[in-house]
N, C-alpha and C positions, 0 to 999 in steps of 0.2 A: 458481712458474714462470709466466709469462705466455705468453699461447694466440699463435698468430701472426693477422698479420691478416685481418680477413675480408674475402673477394675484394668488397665490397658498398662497406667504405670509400671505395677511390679515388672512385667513383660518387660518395658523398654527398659528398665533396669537395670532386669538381671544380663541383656542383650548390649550394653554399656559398661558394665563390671566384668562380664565374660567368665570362661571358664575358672580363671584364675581368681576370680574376684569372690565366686561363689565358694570355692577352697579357702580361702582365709576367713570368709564368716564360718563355714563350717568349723576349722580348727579353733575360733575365737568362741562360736558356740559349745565346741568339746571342751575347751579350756576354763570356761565358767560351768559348766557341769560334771567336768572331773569324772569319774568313774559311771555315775549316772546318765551319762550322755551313750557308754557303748554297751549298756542293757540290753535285751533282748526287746523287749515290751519299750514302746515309746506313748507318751501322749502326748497328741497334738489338737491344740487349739484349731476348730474349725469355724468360729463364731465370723468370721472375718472372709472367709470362703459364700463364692455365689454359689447359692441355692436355686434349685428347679424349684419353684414353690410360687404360684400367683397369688398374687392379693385379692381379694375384690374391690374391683372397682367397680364407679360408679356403671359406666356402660354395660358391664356384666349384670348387674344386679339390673339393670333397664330389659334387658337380653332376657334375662330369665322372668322377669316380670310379663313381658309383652307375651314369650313362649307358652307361662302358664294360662294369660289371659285367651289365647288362639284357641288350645284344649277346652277350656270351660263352655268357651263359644260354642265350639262345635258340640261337645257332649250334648247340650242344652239347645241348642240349635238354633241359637241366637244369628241371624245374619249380620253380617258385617261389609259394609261398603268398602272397607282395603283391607288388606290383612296384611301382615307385616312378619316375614318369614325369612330369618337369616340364614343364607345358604352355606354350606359348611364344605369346605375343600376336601378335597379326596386326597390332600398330599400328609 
C-alpha cells in the first residue's frame, strides 16, 4: 500500500521546477482553458488543501470524559482519591 503524499512535496517541487517551471504550467494551464482561464472570477479546488479542523480522537474524547466525570464528582460531592486534571498551556 503506498502512504499518500506528504503535504512538504508540492513545496519541494515547486522549489525544483523554479520560477520558470511554475510559468510554463501556468501558460500550459492558460492554454487548455483558453479564454476561460483570464476571467475574472476563478474556481479553485480546495478539497486537497490542509485544513485547521481536528478530528476526534480517541484521547480527546478520554479528556472530555474524565473532565465531565471531575464536574459530577464535585457537584455531588463524591470524594475521589486522584483526580486527574489536564493542565492547559497559556501559549
Amino acid at each position: 500500500m503506498t502512504k499518500p503524499s506528504d503535504a512538504s512535496e508540492l513545496t519541494y517541487f515547486r522549489q525544483r521546477i523554479g520560477a520558470e517551471g511554475c510559468e510554463k504550467i501556468l501558460a500550459v494551464t492558460v492554454g487548455l482553458h483558453g479564454e476561460y482561464a483570464l476571467e475574472d472570477e476563478v474556481c479553485i479546488d480546495t478539497t486537497v488543501q490542509e485544513k485547521s479542523v481536528t478530528l476526534p480522537t480517541d484521547d480527546k474524547q478520554y479528556f472530555k470524559v474524565i473532565e465531565q466525570s471531575n464536574k459530577l464528582a464535585e457537584r455531588f460531592g463524591v470524594k475521589q482519591r486522584l483526580v486527574f486534571n489536564k493542565k492547559k498551556s497559556k501559549t
